[in-house]
Structure formats: structure tokens, C-alpha cells
C-alpha distance (Angstrom), angle and dihedral (degrees) to the residues before:
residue distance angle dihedral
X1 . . .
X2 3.96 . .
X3 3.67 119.1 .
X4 3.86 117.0 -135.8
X5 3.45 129.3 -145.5
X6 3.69 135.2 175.8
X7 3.49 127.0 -156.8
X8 4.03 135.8 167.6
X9 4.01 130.4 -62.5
X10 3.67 108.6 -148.3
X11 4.06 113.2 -157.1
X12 3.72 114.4 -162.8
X13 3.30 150.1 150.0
X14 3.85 144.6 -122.6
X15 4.01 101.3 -136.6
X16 3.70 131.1 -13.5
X17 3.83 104.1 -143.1
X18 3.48 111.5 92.7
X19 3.57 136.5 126.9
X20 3.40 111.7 -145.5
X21 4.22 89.2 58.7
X22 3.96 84.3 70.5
X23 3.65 114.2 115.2
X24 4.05 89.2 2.1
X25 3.76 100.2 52.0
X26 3.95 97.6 8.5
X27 3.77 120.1 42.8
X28 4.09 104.9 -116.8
X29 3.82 95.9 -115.8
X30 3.79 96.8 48.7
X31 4.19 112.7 114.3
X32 3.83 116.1 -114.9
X33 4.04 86.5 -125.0
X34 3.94 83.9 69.6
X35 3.41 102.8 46.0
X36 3.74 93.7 96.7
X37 4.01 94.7 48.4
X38 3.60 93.2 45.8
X39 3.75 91.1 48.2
X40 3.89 88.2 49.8
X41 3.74 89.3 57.3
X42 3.88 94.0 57.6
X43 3.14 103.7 42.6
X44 3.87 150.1 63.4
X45 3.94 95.3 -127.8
X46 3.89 144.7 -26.9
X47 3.55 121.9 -136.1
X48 3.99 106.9 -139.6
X49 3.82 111.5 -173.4
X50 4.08 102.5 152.9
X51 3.56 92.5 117.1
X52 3.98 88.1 67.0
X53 3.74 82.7 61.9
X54 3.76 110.3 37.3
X55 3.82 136.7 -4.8
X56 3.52 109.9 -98.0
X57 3.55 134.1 -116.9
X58 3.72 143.3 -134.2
X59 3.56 117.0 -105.5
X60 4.09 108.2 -127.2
């Protein structure tokens, strides 16, 4: 007999900046500035590699 085990399905995403996700994704009113927390909310994890890219800077 097989042994079952369950474990956890992760959804996530590569990025949360882009365009077309407003008003599907996004709702149309929501700021820019809280894409990234709203994002966070809905799903399982974000990946967030811009600092490969480019240094990073503070928000003012």
C-alpha cells in the first residue's frame, strides 16, 4: 500500500510592477507605493531580485 503525504503549494511571483496586472491583479485605485504589500497579502511569496541589477535606493 502507498503512503500519502501532503505538503504545501507555494504560489509566487517573479516581480510585482507591472502594468498590465492593474485592474486584473491590482484594483485600479490602489497607489504604486502599495503594490508590493498588497501583492504580499495575496500571495504565497514574491521573488525580489533588483538588487542583482542596481543598488537600491531610499524611498523619500
Amino acid at each position: 500500500m502507498t503512503r500519502r503525504t501532503s505538503g504545501t503549494f507555494r504560489v509566487g511571483v517573479g516581480g510585482w510592477t507591472y502594468a498590465p496586472w492593474r485592474g486584473v491583479f491590482y484594483p485600479h485605485d490602489l497607489p504604486h507605493r502599495c503594490e508590493l504589500s498588497y501583492a504580499a497579502r495575496q500571495l504565497s511569496s514574491i521573488e525580489i531580485n533588483s538588487t542583482y541589477y542596481r543598488l537600491q535606493v531610499p524611498i523619500r
